[in-house]
N, C-alpha and C positions, 0 to 999 in steps of 0.2 A: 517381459513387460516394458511398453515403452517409459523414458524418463522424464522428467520433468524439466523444462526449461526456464531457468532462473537467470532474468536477466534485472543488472543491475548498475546504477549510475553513480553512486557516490566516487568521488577521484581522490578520498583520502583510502589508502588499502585497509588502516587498521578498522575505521568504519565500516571501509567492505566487507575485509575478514571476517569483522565480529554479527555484522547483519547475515551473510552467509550462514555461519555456524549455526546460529539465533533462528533460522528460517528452516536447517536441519534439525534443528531440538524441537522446535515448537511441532512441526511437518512429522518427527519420526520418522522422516524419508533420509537414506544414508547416501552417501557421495557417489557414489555410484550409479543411482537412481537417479540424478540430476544431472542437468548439462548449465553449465555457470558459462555465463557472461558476462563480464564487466564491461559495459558500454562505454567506460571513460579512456579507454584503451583498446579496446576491440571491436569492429565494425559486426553487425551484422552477414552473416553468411548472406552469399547473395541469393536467389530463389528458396530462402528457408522457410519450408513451408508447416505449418503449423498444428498440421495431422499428424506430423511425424512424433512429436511429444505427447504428453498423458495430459498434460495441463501447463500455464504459462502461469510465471510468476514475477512478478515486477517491483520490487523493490522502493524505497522512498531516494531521497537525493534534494539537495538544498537547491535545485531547479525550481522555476514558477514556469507554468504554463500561459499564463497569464501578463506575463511579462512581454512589453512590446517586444519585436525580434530586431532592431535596431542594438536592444540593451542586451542578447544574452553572449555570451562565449560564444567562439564557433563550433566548442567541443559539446556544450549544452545543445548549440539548435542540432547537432548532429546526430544528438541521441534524440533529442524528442521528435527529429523529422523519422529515425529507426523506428522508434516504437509506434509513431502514429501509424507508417506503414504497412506492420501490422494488423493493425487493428481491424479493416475490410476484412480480411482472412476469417479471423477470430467470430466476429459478428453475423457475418454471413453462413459458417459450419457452426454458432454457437458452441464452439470450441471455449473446454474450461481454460478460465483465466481468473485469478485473483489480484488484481492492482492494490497496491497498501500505498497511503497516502498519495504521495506521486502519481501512480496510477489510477487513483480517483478522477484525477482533475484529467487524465488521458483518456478516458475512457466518457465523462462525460462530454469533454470539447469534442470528439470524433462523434459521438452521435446528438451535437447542435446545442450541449447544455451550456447554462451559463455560468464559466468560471471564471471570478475574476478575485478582488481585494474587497470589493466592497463592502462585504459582510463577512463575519463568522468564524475569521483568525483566531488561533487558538495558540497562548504560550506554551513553552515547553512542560509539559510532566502529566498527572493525572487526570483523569476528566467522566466523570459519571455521564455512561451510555441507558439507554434503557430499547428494548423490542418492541416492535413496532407489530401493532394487530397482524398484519403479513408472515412476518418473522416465525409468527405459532405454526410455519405447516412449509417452512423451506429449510431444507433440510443440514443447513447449517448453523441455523439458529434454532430450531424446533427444541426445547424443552430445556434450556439455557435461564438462569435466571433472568429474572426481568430486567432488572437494572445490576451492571456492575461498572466497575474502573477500566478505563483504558489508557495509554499513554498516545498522547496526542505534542502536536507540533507543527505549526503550518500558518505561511502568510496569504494561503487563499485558499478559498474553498467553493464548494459548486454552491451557487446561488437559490437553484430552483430546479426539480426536481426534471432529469432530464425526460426527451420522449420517449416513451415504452418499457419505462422501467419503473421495478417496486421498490420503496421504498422499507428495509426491514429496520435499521437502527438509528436513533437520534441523539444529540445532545442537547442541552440548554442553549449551550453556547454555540453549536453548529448542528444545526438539525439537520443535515445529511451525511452520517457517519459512516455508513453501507448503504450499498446497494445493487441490484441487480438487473441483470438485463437479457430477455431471455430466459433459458434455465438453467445456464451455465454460466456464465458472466458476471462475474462480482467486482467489486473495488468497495475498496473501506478507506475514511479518513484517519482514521487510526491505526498504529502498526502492530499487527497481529501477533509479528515474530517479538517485539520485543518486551523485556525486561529492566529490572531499576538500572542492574548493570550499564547494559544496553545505552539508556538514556544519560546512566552519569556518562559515560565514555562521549555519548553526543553530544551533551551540554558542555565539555572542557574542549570538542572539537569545533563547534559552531557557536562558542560564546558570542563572536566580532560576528556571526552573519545576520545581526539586526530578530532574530526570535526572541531577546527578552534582552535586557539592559545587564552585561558583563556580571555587575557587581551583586546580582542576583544569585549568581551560579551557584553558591554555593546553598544558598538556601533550596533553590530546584533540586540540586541532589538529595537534599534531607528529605523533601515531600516526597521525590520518586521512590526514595528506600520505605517510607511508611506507608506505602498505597498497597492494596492489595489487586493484584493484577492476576488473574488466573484467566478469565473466561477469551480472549481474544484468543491465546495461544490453542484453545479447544477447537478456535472456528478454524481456525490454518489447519488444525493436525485435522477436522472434518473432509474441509477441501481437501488436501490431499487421499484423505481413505477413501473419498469416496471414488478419486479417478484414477487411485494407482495403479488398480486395478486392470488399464485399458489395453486390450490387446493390440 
């Protein structure tokens, strides 16, 4: 069976670590089954071509896509120039890919959507999702409650709903939470892999990166721990079964 390729941006490790392991719980897919990248450390293989994996998986990261390239790191424009890179590959073989937050905004900028600040930021911790008519007959969301919680976090979001893609999950506050492109091509605004865990550990690491006012933090941990999060973690362990399979 080929592996999965999990590539991912964040440059604190323990964030990595914990998003890593978080992406193997949620997936059911074991280490072995995976190829891990840390893009904040390691280049891209060069010619890596994207048949060679079962499906691609992208991680979130206190990156903005959106962000003039004047203002980012060099280590930032060098992962998101990596992962745009990809992207031709992916779209063209409709090679499975699941983007979680991060990768929303990568996957709509690469086919023309618009993402930017202007609308639709969402503070750190819970956020009622609901499916979209579409949702009832793709295979990720098919038969999922209607509406549940998901833990959200992001200072930009896709605008408008990019070219040739469906649109399955919304929120109040950011109505494009998923979507796809394709039959195999997903990105979510919300992050699939994680847990209250998860989010305490990212609220004490990104209190100072401007997602919600420091002295909040500690209130954000009480709401993540009272939320009830199940249904995102379904749609990642979906994705994954349905292409672990790929010879």
């Amino acid at each position: 069976m080929k592996p999965f390729l999990i590539l991912q941006l964040r440059p604190e490790t323990d964030a990595s670590d914990a998003e890593y392991a978080s992406i193997l719980n949620r997936s059911a897919l074991t280490a072995d089954h995976t190829h891990r990248i840390r893009l904040d450390r390691d280049p891209l293989p060069k010619g890596l071509d994207v048949t060679e994996y079962a499906g691609v998986i992208v991680g979130g990261g206190p990156g903005c896509v959106s962000d003039p390239a004047d203002t980012k790191s060099a280590m930032d424009a060098r992962i998101e120039a990596e992962i745009m890179g990809l992207m031709p590959q992916i779209i063209a073989a409709d090679h499975p890919f699941m983007g979680c937050c991060y990768g929303l905004g990568i996957l709509a900028h690469h086919l023309g959507g618009d993402v930017s600040k202007a609308q639709y930021s969402e503070s750190v911790g819970p956020s009622t999702c609901a499916l979209t008519a579409e949702a009832a007959t793709d295979p990720l969301t098919a038969g999922l409650p209607h509406q549940w919680q998901a833990f959200v976090g992001h200072k930009e979001a896709v605008q408008a709903l990019p070219p040739g893609c469906v649109h399955l999950v919304a929120s109040a506050p950011c109505p494009f939470q998923m979507i796809r492109y394709g039959t195999h091509v997903y990105a979510t605004q919300f992050h699939p892999e994680a847990d209250a865990h998860d989010f305490e550990q990212r609220i004490h690491i990104y209190k100072d990166h401007g997602y919600f006012p420091p002295e909040q933090a500690d209130t954000l941990i009480e709401t993540c721990h009272s939320a009830d999060v199940t249904v995102p973690g379904e749609i990642l362990h979906r994705f994954a079964a349905r292409y672990g399979g790929a010879a």
